[in-house]
Structures are given as C-alpha cells and as structure tokens.
PyMOL Python script that loads the backbone (N, CA, C, O; Angstrom):
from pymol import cmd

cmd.read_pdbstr("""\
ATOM      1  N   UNK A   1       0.831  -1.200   0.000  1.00  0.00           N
ATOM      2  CA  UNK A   1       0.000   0.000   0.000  1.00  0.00           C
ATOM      3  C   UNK A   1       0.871   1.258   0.000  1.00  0.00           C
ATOM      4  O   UNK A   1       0.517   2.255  -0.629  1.00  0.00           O
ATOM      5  N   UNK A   2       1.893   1.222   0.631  1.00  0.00           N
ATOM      6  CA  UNK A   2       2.634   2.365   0.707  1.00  0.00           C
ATOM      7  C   UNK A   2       3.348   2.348  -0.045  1.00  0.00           C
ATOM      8  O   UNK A   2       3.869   3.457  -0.154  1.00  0.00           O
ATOM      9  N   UNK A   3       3.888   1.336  -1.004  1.00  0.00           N
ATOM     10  CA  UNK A   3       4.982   1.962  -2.046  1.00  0.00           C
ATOM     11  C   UNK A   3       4.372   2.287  -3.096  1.00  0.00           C
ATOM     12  O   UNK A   3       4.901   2.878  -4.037  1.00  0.00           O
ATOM     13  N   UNK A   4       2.784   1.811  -3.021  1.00  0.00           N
ATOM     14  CA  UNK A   4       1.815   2.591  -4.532  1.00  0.00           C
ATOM     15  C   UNK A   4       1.306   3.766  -4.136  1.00  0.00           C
ATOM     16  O   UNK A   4       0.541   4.437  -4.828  1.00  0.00           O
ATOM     17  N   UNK A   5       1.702   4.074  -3.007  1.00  0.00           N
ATOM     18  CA  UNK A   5       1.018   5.638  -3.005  1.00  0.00           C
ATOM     19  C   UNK A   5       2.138   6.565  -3.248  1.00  0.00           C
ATOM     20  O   UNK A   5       1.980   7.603  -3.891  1.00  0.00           O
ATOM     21  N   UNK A   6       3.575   6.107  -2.605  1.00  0.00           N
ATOM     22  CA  UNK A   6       4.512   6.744  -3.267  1.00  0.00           C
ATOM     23  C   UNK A   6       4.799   7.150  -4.970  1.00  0.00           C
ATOM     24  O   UNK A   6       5.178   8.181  -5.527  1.00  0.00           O
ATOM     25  N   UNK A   7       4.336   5.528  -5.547  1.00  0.00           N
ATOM     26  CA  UNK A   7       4.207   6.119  -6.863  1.00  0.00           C
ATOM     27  C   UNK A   7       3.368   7.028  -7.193  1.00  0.00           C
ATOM     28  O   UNK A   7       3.764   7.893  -7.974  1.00  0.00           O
ATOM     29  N   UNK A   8       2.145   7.073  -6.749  1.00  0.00           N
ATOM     30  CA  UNK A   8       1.417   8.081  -7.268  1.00  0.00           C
ATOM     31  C   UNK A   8       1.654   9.382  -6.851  1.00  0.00           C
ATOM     32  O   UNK A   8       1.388  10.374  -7.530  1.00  0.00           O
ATOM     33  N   UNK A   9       2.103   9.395  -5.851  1.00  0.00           N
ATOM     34  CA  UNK A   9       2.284  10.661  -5.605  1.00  0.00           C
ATOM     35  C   UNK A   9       3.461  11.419  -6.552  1.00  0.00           C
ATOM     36  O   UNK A   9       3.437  12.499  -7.143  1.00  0.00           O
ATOM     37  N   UNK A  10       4.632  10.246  -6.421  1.00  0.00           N
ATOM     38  CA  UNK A  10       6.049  10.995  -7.787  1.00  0.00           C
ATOM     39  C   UNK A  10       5.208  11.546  -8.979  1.00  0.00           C
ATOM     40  O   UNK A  10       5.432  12.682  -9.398  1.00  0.00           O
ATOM     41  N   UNK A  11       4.071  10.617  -9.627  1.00  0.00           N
ATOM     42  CA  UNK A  11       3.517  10.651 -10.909  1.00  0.00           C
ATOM     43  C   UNK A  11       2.920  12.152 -10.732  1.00  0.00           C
ATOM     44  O   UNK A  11       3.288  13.010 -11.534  1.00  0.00           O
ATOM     45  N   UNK A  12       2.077  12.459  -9.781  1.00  0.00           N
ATOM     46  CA  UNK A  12       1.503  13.690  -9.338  1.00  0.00           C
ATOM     47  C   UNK A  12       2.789  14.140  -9.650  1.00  0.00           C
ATOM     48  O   UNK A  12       2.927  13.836 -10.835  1.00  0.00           O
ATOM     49  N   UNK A  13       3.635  14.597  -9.330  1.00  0.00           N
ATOM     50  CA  UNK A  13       4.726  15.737  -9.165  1.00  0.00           C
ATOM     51  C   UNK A  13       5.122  15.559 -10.157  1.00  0.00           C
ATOM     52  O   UNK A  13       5.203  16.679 -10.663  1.00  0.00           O
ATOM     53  N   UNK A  14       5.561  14.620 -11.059  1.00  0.00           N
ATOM     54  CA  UNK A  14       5.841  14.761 -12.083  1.00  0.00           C
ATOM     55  C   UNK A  14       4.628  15.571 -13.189  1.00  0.00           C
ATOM     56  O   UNK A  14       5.171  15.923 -14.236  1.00  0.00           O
ATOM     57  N   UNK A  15       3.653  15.788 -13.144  1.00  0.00           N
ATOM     58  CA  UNK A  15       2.649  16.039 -13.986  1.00  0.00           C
ATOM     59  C   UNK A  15       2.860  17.313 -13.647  1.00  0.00           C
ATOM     60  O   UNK A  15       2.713  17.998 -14.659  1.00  0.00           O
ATOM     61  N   UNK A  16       3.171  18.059 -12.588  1.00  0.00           N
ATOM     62  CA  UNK A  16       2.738  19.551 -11.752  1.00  0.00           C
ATOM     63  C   UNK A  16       4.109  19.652 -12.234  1.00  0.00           C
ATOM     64  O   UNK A  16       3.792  19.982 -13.377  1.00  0.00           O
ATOM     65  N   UNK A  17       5.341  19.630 -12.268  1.00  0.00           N
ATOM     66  CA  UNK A  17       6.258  19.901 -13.170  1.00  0.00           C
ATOM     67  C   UNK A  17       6.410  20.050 -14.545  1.00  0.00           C
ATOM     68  O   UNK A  17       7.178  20.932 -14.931  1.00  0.00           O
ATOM     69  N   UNK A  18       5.906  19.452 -15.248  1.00  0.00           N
ATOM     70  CA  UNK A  18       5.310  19.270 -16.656  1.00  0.00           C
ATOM     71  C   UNK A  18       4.803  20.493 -17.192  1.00  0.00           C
ATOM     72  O   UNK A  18       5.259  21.234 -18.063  1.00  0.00           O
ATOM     73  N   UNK A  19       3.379  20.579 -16.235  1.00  0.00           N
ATOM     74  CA  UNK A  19       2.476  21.673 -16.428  1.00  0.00           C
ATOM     75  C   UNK A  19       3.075  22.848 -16.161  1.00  0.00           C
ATOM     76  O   UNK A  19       2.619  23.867 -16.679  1.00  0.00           O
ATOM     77  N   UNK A  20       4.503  22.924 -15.074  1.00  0.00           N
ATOM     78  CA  UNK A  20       4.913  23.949 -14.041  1.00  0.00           C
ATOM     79  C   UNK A  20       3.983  24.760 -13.370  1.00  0.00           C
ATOM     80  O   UNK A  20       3.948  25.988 -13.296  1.00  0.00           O
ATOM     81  N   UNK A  21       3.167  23.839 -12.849  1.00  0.00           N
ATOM     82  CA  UNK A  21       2.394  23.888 -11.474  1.00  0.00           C
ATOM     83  C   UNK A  21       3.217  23.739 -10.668  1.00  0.00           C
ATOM     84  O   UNK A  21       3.328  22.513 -10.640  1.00  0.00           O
ATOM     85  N   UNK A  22       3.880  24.126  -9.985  1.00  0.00           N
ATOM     86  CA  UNK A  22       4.608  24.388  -8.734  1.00  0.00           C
ATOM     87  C   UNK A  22       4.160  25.262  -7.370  1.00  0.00           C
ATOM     88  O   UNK A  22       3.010  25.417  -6.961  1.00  0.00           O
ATOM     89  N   UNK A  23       5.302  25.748  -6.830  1.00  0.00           N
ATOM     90  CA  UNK A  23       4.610  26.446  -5.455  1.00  0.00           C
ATOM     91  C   UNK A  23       4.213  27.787  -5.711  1.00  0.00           C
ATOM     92  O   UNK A  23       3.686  28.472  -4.834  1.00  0.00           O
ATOM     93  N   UNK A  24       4.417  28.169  -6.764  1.00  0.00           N
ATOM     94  CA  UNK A  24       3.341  29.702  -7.199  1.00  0.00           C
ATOM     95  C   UNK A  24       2.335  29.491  -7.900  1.00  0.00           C
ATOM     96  O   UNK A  24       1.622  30.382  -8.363  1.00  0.00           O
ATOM     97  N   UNK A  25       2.193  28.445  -8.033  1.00  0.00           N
ATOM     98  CA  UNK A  25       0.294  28.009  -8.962  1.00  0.00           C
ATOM     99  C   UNK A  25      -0.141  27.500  -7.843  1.00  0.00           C
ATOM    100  O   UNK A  25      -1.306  27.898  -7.866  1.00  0.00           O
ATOM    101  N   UNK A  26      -0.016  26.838  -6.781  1.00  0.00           N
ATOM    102  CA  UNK A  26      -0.373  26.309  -5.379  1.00  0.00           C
ATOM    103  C   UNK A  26      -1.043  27.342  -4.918  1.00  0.00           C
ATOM    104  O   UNK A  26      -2.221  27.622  -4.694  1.00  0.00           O
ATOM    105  N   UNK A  27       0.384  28.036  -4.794  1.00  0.00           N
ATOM    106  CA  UNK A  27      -0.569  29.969  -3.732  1.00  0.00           C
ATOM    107  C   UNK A  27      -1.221  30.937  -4.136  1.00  0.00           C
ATOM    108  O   UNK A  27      -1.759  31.897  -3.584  1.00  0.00           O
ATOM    109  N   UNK A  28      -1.048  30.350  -5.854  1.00  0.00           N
ATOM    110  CA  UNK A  28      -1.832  31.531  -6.608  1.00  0.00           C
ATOM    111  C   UNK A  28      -3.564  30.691  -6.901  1.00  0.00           C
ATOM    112  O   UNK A  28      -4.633  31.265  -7.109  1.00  0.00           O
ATOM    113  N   UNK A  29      -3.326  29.386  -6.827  1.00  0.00           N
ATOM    114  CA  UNK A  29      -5.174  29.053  -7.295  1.00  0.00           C
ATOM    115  C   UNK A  29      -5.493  27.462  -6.201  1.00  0.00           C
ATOM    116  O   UNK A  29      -6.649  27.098  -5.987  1.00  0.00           O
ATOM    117  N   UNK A  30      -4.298  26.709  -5.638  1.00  0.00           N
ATOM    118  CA  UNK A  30      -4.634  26.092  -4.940  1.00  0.00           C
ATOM    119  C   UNK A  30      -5.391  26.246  -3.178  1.00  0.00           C
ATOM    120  O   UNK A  30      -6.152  25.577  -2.479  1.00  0.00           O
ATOM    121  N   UNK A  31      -4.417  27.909  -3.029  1.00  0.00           N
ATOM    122  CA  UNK A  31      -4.761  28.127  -1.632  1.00  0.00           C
ATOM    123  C   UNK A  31      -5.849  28.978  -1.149  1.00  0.00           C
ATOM    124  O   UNK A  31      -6.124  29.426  -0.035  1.00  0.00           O
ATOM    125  N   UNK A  32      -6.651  29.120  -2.862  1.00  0.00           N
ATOM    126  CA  UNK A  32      -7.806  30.016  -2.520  1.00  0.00           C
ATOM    127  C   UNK A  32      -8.536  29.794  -1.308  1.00  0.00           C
ATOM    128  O   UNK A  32      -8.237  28.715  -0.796  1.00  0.00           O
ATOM    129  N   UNK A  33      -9.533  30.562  -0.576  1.00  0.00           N
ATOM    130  CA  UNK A  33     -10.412  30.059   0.666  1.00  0.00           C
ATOM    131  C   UNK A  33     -11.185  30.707  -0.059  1.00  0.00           C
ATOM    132  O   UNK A  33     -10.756  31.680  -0.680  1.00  0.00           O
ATOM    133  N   UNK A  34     -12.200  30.406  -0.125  1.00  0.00           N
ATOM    134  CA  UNK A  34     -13.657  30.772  -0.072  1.00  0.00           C
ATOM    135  C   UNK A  34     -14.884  30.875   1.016  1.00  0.00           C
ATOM    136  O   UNK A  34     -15.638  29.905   0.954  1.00  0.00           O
ATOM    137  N   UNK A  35     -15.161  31.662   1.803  1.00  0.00           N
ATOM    138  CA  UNK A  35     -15.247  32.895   1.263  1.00  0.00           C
ATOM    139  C   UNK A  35     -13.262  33.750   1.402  1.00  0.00           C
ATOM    140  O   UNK A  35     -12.239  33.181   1.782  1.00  0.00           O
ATOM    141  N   UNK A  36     -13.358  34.554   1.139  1.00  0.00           N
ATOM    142  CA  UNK A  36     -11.599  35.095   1.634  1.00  0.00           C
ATOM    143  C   UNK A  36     -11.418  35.950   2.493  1.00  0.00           C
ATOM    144  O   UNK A  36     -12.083  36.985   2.526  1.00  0.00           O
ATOM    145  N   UNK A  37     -10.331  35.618   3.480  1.00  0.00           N
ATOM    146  CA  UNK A  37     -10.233  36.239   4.444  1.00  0.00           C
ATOM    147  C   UNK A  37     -10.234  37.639   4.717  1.00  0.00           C
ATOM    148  O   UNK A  37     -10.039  38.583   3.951  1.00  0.00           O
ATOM    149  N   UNK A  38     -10.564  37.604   6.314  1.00  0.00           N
ATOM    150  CA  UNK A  38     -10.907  39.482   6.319  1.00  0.00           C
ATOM    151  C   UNK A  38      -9.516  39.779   6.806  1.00  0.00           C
ATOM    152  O   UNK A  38      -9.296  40.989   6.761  1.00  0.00           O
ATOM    153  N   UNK A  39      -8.715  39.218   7.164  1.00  0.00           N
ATOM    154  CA  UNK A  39      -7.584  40.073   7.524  1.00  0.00           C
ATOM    155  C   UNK A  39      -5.964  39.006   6.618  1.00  0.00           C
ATOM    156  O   UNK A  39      -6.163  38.019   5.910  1.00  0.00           O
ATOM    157  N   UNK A  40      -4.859  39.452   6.858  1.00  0.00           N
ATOM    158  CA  UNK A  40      -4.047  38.887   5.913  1.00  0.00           C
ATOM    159  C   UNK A  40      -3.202  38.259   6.924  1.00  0.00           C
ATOM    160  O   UNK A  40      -2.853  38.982   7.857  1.00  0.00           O
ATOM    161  N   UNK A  41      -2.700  36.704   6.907  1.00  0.00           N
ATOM    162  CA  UNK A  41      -2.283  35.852   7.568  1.00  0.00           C
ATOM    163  C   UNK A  41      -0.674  36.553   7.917  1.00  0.00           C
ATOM    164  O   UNK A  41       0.084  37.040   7.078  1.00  0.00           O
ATOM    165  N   UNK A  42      -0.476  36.454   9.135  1.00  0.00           N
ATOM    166  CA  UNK A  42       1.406  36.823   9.795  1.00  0.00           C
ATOM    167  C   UNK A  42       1.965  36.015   9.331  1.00  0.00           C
ATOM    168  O   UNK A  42       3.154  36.331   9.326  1.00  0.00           O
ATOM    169  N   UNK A  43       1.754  34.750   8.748  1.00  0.00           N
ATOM    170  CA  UNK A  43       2.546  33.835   8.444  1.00  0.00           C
ATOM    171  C   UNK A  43       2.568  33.253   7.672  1.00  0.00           C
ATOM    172  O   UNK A  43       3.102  32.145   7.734  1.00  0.00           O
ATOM    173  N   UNK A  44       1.829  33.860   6.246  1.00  0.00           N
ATOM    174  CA  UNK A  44       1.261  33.451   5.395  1.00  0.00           C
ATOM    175  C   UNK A  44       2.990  33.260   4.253  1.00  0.00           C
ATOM    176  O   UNK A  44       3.242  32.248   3.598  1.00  0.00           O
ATOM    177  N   UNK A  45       3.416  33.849   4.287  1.00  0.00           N
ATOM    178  CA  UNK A  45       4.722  34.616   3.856  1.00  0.00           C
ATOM    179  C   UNK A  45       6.128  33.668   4.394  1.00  0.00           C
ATOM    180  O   UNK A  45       6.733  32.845   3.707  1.00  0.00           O
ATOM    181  N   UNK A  46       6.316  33.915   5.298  1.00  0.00           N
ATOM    182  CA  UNK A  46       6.932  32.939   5.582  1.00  0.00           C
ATOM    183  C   UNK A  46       6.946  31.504   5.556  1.00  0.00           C
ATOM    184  O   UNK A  46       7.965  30.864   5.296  1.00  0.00           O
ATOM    185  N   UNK A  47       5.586  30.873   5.880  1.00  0.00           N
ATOM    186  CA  UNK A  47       5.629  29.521   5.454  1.00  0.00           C
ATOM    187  C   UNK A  47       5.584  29.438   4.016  1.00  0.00           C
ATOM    188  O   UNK A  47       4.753  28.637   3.588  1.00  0.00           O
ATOM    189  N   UNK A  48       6.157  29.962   3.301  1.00  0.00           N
ATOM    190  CA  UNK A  48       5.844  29.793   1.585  1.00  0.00           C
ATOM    191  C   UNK A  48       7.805  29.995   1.270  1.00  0.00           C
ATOM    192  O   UNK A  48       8.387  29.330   0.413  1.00  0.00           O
ATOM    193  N   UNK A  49       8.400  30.869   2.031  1.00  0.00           N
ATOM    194  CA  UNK A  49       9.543  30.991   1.662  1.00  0.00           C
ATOM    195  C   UNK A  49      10.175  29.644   2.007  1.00  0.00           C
ATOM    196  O   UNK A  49      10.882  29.086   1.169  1.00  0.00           O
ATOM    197  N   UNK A  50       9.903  28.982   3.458  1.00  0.00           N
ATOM    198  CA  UNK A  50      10.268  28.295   4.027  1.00  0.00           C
ATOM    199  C   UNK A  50      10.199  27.045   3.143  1.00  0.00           C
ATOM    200  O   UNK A  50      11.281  26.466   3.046  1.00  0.00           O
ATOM    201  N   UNK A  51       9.216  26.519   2.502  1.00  0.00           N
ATOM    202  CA  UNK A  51       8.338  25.555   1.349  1.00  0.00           C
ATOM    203  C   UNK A  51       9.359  25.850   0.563  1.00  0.00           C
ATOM    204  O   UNK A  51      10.113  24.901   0.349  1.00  0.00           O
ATOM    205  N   UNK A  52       9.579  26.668   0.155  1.00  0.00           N
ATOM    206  CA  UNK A  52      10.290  27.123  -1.285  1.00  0.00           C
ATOM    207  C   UNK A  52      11.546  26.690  -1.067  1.00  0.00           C
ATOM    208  O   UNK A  52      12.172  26.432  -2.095  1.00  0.00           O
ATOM    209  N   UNK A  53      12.193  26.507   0.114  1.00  0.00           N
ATOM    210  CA  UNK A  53      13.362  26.585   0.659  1.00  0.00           C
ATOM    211  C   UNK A  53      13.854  24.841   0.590  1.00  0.00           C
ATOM    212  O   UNK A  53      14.853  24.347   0.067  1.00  0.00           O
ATOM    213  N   UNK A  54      12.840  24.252   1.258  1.00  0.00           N
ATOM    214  CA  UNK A  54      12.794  22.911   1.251  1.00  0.00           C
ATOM    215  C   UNK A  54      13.107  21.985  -0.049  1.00  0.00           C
ATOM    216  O   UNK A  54      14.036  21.194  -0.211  1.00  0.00           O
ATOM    217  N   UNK A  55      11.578  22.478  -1.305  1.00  0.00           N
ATOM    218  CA  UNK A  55      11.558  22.252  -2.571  1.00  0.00           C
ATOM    219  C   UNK A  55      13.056  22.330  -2.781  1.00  0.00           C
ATOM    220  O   UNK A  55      13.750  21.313  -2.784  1.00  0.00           O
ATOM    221  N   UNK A  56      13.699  23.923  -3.011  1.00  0.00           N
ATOM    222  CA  UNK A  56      14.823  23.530  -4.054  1.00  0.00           C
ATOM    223  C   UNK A  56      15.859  22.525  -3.110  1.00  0.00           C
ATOM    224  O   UNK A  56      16.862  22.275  -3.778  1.00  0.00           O
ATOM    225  N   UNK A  57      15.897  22.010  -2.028  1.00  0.00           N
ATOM    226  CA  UNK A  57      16.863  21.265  -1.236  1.00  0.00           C
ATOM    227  C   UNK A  57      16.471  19.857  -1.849  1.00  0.00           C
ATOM    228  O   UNK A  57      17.399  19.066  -2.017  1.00  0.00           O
ATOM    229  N   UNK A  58      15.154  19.452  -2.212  1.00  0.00           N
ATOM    230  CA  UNK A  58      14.453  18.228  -2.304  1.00  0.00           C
ATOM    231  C   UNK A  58      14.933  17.660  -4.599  1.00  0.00           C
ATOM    232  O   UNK A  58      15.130  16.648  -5.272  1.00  0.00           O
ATOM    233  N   UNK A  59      14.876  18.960  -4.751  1.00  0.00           N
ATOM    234  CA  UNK A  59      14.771  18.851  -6.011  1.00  0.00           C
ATOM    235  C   UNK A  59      16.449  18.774  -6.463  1.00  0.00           C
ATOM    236  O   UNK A  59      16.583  18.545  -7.665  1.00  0.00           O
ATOM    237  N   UNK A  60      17.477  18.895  -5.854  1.00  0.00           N
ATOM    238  CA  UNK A  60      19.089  18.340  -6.239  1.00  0.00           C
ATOM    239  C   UNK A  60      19.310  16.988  -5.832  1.00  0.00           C
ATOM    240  O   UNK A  60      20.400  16.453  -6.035  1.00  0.00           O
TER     241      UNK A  60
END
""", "prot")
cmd.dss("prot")
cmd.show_as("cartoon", "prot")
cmd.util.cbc("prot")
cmd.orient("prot")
C-alpha cells in the first residue's frame, strides 16, 4: 500500500512539473479560501519561503 502511493504521488509531481504547477500556482489558485479572508495571515509569507526553501533542497 505504501509503495503505490509513493508512486502516485512521484507521478503527481511529475505532472505539476510538466504543467509547471509548482509552489506559485499552489498559492496563486490552490490556496484560494472561499469565502476570503478578512484580515491577511502573519505567516502566510513565511511559510511559503520556508516551502520554497525545502523544494529547491528536495529537487538536487
């Protein structure tokens, strides 16, 4: 069970690479909320640099 979800999940990432869906198509149409918030997250910003930070460590 767990080494077929691993595949699917690579296959996912591989497709979101493809497309270059990455972590600015994520925050730009994945992280919509509906309705949208009334005030703007303290940490909204940082956990995205931090993500970003990870990605390029994950991706060498």
């Amino acid at each position: 069970m767990r080494h077929t979800m691993g595949c699917k999940l690579g296959a996912r990432r591989d497709l979101r690479k493809a497309l270059g869906r990455g972590l600015d198509h994520f925050r730009r149409e994945g992280a919509k909320l509906i309705p949208p918030p009334t005030a703007d997250d303290p940490y909204e910003d940082e956990a995205y640099r931090l993500w970003a930070i990870k990605q390029r460590g994950n991706s060498a």
